[in-house]
mmJSON file of the N, C-alpha and C atoms, coordinates in Angstrom:
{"data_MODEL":{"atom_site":{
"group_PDB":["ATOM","ATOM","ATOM","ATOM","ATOM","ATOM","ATOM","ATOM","ATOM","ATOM","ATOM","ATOM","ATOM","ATOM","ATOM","ATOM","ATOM","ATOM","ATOM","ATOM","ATOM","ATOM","ATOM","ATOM","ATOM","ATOM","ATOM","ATOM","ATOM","ATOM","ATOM","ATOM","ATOM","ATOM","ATOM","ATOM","ATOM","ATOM","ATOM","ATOM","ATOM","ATOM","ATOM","ATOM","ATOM","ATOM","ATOM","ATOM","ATOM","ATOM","ATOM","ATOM","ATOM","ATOM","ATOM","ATOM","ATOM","ATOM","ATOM","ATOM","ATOM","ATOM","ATOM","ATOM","ATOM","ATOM","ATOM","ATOM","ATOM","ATOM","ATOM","ATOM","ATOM","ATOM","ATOM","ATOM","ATOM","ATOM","ATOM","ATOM","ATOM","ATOM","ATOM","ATOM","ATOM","ATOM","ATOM","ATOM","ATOM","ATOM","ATOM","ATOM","ATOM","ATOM","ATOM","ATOM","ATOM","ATOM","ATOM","ATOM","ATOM","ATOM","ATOM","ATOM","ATOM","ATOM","ATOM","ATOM","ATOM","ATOM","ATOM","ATOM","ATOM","ATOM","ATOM","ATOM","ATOM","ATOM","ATOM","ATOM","ATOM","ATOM","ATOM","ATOM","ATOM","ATOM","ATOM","ATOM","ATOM","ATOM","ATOM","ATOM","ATOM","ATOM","ATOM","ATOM","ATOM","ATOM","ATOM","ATOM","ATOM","ATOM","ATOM","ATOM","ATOM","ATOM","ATOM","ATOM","ATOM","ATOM","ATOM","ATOM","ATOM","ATOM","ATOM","ATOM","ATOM","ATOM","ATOM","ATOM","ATOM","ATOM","ATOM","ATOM","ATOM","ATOM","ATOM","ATOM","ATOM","ATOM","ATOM","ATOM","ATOM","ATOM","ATOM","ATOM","ATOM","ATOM","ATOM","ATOM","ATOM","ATOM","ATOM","ATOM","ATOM","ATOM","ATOM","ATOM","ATOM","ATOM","ATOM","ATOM","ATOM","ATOM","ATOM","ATOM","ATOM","ATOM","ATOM","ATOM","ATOM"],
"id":[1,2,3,4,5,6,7,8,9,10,11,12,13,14,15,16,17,18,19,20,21,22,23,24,25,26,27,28,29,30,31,32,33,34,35,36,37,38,39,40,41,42,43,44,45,46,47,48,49,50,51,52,53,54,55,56,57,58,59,60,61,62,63,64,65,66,67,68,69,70,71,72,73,74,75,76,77,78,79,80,81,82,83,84,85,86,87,88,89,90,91,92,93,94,95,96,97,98,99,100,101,102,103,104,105,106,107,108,109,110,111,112,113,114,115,116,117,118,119,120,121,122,123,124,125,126,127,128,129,130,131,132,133,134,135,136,137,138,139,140,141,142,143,144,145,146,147,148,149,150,151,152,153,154,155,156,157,158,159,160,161,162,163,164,165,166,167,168,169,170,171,172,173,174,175,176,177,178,179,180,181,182,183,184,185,186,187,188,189,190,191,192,193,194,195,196,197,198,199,200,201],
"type_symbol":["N","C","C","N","C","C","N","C","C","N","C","C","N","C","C","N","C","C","N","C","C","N","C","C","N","C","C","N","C","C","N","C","C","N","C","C","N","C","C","N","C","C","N","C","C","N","C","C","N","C","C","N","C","C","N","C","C","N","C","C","N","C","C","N","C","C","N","C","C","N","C","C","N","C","C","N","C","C","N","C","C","N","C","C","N","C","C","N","C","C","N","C","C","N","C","C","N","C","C","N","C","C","N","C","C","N","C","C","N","C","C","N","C","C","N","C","C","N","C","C","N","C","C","N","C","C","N","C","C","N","C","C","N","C","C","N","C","C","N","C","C","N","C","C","N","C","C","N","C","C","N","C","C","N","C","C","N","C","C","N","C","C","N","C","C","N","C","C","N","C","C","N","C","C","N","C","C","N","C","C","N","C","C","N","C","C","N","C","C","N","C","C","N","C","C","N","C","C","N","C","C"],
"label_atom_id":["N","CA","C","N","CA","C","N","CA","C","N","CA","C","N","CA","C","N","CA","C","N","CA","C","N","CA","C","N","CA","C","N","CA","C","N","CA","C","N","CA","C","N","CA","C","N","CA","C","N","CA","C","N","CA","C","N","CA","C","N","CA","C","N","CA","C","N","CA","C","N","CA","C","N","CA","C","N","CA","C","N","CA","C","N","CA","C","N","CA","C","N","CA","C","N","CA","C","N","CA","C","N","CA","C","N","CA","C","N","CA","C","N","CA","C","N","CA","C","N","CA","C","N","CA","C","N","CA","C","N","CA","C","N","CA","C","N","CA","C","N","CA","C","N","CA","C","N","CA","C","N","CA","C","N","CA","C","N","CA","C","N","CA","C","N","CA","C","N","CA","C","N","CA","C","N","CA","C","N","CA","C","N","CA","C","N","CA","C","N","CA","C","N","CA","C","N","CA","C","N","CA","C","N","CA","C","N","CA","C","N","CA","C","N","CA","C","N","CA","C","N","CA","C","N","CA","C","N","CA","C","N","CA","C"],
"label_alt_id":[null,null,null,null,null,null,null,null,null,null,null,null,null,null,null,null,null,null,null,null,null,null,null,null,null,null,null,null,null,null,null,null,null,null,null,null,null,null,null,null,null,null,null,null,null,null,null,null,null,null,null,null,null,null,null,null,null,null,null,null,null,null,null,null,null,null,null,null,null,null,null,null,null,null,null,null,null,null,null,null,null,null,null,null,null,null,null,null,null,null,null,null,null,null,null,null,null,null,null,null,null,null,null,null,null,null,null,null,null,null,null,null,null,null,null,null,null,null,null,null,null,null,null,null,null,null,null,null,null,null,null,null,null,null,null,null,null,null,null,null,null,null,null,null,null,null,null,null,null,null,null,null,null,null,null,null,null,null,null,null,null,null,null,null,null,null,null,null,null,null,null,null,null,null,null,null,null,null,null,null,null,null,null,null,null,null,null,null,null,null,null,null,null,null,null,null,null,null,null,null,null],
"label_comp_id":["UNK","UNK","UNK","UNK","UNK","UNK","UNK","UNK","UNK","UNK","UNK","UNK","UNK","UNK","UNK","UNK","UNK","UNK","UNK","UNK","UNK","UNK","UNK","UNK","UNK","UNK","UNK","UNK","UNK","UNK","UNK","UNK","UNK","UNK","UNK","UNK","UNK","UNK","UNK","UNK","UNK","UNK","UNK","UNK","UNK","UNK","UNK","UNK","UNK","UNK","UNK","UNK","UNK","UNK","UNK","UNK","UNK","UNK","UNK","UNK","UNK","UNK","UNK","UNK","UNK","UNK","UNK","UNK","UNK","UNK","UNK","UNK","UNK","UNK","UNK","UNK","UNK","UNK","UNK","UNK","UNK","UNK","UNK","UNK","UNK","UNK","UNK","UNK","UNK","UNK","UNK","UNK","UNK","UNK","UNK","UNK","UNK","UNK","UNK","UNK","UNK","UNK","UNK","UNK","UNK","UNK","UNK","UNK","UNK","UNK","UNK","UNK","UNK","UNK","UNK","UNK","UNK","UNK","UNK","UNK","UNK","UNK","UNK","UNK","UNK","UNK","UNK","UNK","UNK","UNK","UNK","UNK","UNK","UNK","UNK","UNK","UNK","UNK","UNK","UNK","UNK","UNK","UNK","UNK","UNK","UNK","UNK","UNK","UNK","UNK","UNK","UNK","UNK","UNK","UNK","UNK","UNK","UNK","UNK","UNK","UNK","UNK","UNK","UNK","UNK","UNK","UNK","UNK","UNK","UNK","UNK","UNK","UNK","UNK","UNK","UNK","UNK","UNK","UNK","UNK","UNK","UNK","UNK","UNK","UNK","UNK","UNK","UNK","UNK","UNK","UNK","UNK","UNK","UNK","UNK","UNK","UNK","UNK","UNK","UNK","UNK"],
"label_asym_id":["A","A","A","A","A","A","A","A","A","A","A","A","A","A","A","A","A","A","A","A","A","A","A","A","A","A","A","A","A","A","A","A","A","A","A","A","A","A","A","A","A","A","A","A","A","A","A","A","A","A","A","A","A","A","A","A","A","A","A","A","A","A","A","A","A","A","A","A","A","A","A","A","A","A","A","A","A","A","A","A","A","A","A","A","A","A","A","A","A","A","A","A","A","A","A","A","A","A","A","A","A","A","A","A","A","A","A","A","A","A","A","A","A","A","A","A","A","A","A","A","A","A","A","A","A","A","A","A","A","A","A","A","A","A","A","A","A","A","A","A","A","A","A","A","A","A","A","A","A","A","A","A","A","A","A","A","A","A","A","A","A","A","A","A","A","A","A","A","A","A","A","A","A","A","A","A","A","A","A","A","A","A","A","A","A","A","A","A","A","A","A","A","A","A","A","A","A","A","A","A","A"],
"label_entity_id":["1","1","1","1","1","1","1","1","1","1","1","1","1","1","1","1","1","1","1","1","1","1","1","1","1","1","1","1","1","1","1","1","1","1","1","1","1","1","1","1","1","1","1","1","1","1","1","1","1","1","1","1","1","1","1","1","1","1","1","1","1","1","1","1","1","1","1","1","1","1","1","1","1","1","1","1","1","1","1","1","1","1","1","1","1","1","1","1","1","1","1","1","1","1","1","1","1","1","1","1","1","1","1","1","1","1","1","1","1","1","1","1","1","1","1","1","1","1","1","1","1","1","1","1","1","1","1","1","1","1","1","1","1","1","1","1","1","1","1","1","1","1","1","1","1","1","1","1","1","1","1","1","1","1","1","1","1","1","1","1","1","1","1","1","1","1","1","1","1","1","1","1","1","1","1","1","1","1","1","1","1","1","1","1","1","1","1","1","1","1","1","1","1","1","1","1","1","1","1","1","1"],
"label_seq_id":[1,1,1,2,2,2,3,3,3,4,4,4,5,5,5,6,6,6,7,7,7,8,8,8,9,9,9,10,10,10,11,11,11,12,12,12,13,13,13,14,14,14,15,15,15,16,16,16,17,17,17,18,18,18,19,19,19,20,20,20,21,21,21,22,22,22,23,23,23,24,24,24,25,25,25,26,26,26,27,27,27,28,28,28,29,29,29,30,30,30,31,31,31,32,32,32,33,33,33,34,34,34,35,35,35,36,36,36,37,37,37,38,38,38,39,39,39,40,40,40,41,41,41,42,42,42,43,43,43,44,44,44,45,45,45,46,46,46,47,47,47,48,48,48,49,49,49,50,50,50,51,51,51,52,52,52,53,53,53,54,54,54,55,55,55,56,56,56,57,57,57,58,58,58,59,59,59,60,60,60,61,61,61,62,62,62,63,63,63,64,64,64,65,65,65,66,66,66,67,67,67],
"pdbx_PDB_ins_code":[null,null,null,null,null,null,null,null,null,null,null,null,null,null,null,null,null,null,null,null,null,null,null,null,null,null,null,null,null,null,null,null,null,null,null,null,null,null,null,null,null,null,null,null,null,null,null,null,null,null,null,null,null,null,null,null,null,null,null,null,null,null,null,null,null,null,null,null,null,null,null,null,null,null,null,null,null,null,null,null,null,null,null,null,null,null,null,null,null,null,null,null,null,null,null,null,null,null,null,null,null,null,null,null,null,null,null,null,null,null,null,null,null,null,null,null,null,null,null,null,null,null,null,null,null,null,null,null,null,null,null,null,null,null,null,null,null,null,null,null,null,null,null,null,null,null,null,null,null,null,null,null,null,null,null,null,null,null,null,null,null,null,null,null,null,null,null,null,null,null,null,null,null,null,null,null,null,null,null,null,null,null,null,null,null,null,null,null,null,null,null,null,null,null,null,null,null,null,null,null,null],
"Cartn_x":[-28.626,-28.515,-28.963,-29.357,-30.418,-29.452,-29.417,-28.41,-28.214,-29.29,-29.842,-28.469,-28.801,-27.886,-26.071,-26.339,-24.978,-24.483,-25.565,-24.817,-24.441,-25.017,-25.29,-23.448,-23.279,-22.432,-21.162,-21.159,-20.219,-19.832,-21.348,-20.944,-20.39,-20.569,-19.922,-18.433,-18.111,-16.478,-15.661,-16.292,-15.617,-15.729,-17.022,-16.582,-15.444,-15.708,-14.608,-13.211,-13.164,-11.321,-11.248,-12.143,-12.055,-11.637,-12.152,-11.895,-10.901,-10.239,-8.757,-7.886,-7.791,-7.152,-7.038,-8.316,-8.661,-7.177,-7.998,-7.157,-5.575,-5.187,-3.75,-3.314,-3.578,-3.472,-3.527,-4.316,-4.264,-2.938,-2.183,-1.445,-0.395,-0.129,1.064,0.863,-0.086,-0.131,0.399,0.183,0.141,1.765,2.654,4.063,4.368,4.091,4.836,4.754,3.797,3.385,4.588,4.207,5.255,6.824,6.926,8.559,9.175,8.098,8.338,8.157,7.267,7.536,8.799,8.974,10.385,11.254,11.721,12.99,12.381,11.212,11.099,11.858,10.981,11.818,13.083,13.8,15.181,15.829,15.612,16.339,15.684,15.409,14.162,13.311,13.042,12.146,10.662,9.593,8.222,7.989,6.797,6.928,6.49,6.036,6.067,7.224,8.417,9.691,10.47,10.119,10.57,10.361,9.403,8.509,8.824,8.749,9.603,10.663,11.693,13.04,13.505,12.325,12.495,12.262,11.092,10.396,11.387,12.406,13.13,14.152,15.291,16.159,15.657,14.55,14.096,13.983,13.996,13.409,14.519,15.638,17.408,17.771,17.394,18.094,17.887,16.217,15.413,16.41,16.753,17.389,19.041,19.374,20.603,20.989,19.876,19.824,19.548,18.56,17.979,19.352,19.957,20.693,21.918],
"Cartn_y":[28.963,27.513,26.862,26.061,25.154,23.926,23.977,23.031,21.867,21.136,19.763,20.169,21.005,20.926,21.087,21.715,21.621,21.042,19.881,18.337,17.456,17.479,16.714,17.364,18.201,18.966,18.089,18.137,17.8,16.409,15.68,14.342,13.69,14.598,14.248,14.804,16.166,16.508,14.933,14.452,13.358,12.459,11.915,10.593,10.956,12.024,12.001,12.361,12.844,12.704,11.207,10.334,8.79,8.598,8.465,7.627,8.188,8.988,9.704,9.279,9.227,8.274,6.27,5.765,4.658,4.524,5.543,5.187,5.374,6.41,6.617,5.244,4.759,3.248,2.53,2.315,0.865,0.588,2.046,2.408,2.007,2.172,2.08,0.632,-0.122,-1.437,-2.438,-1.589,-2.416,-2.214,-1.218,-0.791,-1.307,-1.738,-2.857,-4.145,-4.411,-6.071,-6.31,-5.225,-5.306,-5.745,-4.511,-5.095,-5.943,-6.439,-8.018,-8.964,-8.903,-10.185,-10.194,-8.616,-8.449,-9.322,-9.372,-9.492,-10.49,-11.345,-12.87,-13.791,-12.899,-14.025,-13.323,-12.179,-12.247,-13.606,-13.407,-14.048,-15.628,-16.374,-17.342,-18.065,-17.565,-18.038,-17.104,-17.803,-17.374,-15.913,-15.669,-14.208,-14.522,-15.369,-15.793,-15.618,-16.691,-16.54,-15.174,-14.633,-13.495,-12.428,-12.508,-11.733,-12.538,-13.351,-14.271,-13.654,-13.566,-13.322,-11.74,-11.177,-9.677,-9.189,-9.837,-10.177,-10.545,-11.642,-11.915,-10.993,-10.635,-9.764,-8.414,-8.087,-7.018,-7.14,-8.439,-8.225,-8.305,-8.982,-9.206,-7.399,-6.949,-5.68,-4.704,-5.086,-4.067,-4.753,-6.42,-6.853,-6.42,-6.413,-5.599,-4.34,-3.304,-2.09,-1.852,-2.973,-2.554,-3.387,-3.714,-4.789,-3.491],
"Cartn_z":[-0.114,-0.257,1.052,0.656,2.376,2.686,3.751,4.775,4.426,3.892,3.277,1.747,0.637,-0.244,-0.042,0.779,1.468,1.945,2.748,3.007,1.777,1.17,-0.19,-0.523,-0.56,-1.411,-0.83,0.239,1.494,1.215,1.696,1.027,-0.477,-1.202,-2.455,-2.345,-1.843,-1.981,-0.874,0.207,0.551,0.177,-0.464,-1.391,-2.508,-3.276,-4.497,-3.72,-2.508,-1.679,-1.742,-1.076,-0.977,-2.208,-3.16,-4.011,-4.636,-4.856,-5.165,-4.685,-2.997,-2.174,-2.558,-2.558,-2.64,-4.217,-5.256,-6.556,-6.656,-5.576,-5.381,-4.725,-3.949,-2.638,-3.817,-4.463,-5.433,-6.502,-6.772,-7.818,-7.15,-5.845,-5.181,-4.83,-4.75,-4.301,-5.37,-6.694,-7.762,-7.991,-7.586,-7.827,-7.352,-6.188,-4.974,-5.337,-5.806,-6.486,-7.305,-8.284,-9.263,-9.016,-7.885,-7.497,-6.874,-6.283,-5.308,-6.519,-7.575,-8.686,-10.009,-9.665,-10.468,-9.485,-8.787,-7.826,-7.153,-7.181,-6.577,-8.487,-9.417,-10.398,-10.563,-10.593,-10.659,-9.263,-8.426,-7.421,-8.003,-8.553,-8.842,-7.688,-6.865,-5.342,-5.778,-5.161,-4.818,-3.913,-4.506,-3.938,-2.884,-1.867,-0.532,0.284,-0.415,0.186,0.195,-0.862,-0.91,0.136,0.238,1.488,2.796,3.053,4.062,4.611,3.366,3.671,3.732,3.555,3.937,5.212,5.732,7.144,7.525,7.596,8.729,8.656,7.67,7.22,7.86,8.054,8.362,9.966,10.871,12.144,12.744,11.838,12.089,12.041,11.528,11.054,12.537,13.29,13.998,15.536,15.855,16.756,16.745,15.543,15.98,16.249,15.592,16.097,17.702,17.753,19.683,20.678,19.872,21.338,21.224],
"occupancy":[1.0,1.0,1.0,1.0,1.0,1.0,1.0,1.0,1.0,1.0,1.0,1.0,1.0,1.0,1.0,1.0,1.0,1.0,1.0,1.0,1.0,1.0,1.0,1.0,1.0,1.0,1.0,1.0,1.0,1.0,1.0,1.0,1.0,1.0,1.0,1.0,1.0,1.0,1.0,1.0,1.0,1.0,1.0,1.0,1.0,1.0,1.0,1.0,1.0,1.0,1.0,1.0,1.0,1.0,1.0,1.0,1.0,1.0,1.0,1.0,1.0,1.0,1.0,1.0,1.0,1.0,1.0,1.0,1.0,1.0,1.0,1.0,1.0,1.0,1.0,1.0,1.0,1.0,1.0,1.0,1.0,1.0,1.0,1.0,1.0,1.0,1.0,1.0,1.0,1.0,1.0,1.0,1.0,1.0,1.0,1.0,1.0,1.0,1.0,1.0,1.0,1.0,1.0,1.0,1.0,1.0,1.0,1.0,1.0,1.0,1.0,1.0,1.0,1.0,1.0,1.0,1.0,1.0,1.0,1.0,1.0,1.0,1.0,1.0,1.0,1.0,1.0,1.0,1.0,1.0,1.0,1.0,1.0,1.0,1.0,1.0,1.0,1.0,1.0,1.0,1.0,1.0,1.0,1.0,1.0,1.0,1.0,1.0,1.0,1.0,1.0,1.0,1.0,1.0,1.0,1.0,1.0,1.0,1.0,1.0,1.0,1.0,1.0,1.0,1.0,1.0,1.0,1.0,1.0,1.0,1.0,1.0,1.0,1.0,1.0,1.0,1.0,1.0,1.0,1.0,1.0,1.0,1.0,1.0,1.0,1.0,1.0,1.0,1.0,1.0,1.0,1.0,1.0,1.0,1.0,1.0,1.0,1.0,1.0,1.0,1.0],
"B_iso_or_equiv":[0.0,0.0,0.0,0.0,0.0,0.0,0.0,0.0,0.0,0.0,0.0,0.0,0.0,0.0,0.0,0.0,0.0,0.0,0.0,0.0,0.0,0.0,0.0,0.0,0.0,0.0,0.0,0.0,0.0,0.0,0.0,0.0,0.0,0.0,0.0,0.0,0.0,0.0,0.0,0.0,0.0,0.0,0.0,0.0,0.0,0.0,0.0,0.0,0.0,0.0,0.0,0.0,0.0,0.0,0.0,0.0,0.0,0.0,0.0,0.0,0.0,0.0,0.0,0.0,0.0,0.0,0.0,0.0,0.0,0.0,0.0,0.0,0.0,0.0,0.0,0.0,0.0,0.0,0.0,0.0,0.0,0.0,0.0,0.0,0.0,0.0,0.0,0.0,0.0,0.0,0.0,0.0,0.0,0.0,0.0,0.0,0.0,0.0,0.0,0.0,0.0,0.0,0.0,0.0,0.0,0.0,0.0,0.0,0.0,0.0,0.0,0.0,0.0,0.0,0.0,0.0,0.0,0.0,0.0,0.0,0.0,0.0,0.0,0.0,0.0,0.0,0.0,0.0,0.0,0.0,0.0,0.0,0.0,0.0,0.0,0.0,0.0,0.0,0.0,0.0,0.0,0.0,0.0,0.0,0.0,0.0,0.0,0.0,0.0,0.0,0.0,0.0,0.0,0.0,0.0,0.0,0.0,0.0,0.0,0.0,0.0,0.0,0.0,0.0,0.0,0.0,0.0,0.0,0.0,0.0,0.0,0.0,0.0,0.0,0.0,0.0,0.0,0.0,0.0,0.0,0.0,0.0,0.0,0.0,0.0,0.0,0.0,0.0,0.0,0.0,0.0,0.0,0.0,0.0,0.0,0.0,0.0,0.0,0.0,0.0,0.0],
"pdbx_formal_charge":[null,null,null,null,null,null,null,null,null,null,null,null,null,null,null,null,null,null,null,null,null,null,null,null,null,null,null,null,null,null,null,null,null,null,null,null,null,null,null,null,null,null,null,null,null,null,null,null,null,null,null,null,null,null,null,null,null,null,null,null,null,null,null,null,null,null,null,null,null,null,null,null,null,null,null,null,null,null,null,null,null,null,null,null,null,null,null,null,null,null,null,null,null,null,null,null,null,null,null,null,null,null,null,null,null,null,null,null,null,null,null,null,null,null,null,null,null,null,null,null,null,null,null,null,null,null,null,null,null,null,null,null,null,null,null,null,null,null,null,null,null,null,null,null,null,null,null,null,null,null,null,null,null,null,null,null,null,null,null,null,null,null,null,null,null,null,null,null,null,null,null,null,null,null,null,null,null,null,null,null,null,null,null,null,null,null,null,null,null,null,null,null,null,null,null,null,null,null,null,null,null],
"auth_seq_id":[1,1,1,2,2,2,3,3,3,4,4,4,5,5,5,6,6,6,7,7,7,8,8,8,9,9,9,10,10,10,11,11,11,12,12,12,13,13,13,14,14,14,15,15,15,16,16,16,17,17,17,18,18,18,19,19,19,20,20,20,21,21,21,22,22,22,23,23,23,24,24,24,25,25,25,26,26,26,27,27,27,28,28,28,29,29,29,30,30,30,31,31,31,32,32,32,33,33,33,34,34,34,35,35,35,36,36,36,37,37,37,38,38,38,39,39,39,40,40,40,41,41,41,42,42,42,43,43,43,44,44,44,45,45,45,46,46,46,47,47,47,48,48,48,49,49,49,50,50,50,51,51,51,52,52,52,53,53,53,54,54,54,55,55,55,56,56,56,57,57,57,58,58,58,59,59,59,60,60,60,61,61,61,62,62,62,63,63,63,64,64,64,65,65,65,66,66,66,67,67,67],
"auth_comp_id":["UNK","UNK","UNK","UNK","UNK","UNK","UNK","UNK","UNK","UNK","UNK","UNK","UNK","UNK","UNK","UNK","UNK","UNK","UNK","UNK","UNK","UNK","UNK","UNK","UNK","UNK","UNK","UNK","UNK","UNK","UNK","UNK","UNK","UNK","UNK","UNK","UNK","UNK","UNK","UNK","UNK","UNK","UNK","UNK","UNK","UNK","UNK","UNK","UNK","UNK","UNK","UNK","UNK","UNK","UNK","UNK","UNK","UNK","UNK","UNK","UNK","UNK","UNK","UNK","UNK","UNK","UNK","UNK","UNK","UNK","UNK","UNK","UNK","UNK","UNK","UNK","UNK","UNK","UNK","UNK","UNK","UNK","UNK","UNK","UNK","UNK","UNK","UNK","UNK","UNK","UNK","UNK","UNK","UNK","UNK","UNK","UNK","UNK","UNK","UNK","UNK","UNK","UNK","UNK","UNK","UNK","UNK","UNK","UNK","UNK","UNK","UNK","UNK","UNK","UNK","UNK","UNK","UNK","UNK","UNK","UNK","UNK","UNK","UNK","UNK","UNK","UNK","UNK","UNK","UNK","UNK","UNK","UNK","UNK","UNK","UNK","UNK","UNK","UNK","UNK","UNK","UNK","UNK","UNK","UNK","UNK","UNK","UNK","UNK","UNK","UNK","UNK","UNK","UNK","UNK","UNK","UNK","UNK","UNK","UNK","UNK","UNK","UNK","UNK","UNK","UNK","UNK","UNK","UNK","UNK","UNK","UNK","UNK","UNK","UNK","UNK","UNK","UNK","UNK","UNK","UNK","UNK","UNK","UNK","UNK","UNK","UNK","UNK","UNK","UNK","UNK","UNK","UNK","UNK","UNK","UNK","UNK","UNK","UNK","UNK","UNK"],
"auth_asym_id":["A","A","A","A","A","A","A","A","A","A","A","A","A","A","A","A","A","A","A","A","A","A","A","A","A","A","A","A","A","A","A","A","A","A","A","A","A","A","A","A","A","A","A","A","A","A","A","A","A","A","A","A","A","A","A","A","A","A","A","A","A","A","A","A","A","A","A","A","A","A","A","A","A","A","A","A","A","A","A","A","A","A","A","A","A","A","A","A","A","A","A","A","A","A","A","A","A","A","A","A","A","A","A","A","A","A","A","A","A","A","A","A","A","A","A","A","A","A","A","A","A","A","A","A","A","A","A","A","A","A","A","A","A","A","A","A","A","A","A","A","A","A","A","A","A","A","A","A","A","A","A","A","A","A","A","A","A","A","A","A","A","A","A","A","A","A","A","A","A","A","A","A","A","A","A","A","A","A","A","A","A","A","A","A","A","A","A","A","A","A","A","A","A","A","A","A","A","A","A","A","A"],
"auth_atom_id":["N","CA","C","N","CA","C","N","CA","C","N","CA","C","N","CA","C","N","CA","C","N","CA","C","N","CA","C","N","CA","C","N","CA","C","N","CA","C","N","CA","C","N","CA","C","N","CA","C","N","CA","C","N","CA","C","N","CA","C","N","CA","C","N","CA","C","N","CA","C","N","CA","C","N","CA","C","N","CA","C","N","CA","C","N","CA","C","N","CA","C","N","CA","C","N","CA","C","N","CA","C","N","CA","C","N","CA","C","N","CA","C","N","CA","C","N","CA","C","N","CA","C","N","CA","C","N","CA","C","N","CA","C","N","CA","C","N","CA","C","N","CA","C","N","CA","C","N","CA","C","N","CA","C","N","CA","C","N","CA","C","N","CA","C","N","CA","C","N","CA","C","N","CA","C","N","CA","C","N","CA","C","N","CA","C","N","CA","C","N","CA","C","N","CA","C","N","CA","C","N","CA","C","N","CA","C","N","CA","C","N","CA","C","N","CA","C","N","CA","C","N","CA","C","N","CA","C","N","CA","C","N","CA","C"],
"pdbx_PDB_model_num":[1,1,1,1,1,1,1,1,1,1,1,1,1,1,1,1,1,1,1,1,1,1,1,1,1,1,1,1,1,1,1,1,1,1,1,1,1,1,1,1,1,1,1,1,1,1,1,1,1,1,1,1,1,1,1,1,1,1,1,1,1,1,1,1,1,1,1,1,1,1,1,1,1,1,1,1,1,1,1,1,1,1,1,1,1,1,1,1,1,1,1,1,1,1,1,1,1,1,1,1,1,1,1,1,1,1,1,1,1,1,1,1,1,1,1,1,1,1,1,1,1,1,1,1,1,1,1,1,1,1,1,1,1,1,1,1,1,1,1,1,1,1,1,1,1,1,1,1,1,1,1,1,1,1,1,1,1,1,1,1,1,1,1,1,1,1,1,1,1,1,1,1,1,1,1,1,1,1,1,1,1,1,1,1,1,1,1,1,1,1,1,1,1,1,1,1,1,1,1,1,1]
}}}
């Protein structure tokens, strides 16, 4: 086999890792969506605030651990 097909080969086993990856990342992005719009309309606030109030809850959580 000549070096040239073997790149070829190469470059295709890492595009198809990419895009396995890429498709795993999107699945989990879309689970997360999901659960921030479950629990922005359970709580009834915007999924902005929601995220807001995790961000701060979360930087409250990191200041009382460090002090």
């Amino acid at each position: 086999m000549s070096i040239k097909n073997q790149n070829k080969e190469t470059a295709v086993k890492i595009q198809t890792k990419q895009i396995k990856e890429a498709t795993i990342t999107a699945k989990l992005q879309t689970k997360q969506k999901e659960k921030l719009e479950k629990l922005a309309k359970k709580n009834r606030i915007t999924i902005s605030n929601l995220v807001l109030q995790l961000v701060e809850a979360g930087y409250k959580q990191i200041s009382k651990n460090d002090l």
